[in-house]
N, C-alpha and C positions, 0 to 999 in steps of 0.2 A: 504494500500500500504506500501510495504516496502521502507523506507526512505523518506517519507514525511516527509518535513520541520514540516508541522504545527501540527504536533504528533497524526491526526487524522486517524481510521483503523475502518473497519469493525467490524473485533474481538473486539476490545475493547469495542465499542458501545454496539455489543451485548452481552456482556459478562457484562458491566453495568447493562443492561435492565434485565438480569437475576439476579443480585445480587439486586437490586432494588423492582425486585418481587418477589422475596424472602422473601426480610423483610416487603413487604405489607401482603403476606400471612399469616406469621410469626405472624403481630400484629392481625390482623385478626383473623386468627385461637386461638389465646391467650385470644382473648375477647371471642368467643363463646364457650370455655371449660365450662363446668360444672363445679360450686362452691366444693369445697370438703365436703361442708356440707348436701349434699344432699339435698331430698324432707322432711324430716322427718317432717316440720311443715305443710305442706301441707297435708301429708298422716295422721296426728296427729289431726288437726284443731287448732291447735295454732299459735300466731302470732308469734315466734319466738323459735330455739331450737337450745341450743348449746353443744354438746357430745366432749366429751374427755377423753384419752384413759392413765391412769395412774398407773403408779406403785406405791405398797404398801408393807408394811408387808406380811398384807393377801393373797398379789396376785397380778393381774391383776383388776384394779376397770377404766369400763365407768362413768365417771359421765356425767352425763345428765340433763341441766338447761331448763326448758321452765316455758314460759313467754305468756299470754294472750290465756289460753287455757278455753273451753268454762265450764268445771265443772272440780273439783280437787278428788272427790275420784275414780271415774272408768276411769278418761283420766289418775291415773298415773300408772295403768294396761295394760289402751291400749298404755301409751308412751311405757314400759318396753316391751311390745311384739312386737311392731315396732319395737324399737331399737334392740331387741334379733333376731328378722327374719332379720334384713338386717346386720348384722353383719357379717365381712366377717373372721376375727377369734377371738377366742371363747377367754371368758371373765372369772372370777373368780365369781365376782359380778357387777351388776351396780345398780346404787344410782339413783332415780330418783325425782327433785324436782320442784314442779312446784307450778308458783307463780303468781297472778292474778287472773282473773276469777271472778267464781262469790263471791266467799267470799274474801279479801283483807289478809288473813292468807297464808302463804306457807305451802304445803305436799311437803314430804319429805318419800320416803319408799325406801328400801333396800333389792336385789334379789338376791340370792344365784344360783349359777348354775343349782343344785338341784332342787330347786324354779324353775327358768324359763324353765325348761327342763320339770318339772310336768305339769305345767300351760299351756305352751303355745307352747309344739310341740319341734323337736330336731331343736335346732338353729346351727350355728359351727359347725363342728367336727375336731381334731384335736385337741395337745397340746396347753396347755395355753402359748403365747412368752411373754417375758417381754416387757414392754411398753418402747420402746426407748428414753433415757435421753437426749435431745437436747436441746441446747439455740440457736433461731431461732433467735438472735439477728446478728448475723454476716449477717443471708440471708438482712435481711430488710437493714444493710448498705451496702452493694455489690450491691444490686438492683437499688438503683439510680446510684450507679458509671456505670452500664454495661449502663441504657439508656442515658448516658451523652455517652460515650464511643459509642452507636450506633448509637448517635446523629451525634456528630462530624465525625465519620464512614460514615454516609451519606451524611453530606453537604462536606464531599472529593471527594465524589464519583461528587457530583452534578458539583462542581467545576472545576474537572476536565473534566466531559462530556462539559459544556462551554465553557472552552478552546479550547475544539478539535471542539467544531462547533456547539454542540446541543441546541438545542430551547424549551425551558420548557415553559409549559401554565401553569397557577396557574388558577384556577376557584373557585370561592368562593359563 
């Protein structure tokens, strides 16, 4: 109603109830995104695999760490051809090291594009881009300020739907 003393309105309510379910969806959907690191220890059999994508001299170098893979000389052939089939653009070389298993020594071997392109089928195509120079240190202090920032954004929202009359259940 237009000019209700106690400041409570249709719109508003439902206009809350939207912006409310939004940011449920929002954290919701945030938790079920897929990791950026893909399946690769899965499709690998290692217990663990972490690829990064860096600039050098030479070029464009993946390097690639895995950790509790079941044997060290023919899983760093098949990490190097995982990693070369799901790559989404093409690479100079990648380095592959893996450490665990059954011998307590790291392998450590080095593919040239050449290399993975003979071996193991056309991976990429497409020019090689430089691997972008970023200090992701900024992201990780922003990132608490926004969920304090969405915090306080929602117990506004909640405070004001109180006011004007609404009845929140908490369930636990």
């Amino acid at each position: 109603m237009l000019g209700d003393p106690t400041g409570s309105s249709l719109g508003g309510m439902a206009l809350m109830r939207v912006a409310v379910g939004v940011v449920v969806l929002a954290l919701v959907c945030s938790a079920c995104m897929p990791r950026s690191s893909g399946d690769l220890d899965v499709r690998t059999g290692c217990t663990s695999i972490t690829a990064e994508r860096t600039s050098v001299a030479a070029g464009v170098v993946m390097n690639v760490r895995a950790a509790g893979c079941p044997g060290t000389a023919a899983t760093v052939d098949h990490i190097a051809a995982t990693v070369w089939r799901s790559l989404r653009q093409p690479v100079d070389e990648i380095r592959v090291e893996v450490s665990g298993g059954g011998s307590r020594l790291s392998t450590t071997a080095l593919f040239s594009r050449a290399t993975l392109s003979d071996r193991f089928g056309g991976g990429p195509s497409g020019p090689v881009v430089a691997a972008p120079e970023t200090d992701d240190a900024d992201l990780w202090l922003l990132l608490p300020i926004a969920w304090i920032v969405a915090g306080f954004g929602a117990l506004l929202l909640v405070y004001r739907a109180a006011r004007a009359g609404a009845v929140f259940l908490v369930f636990r």
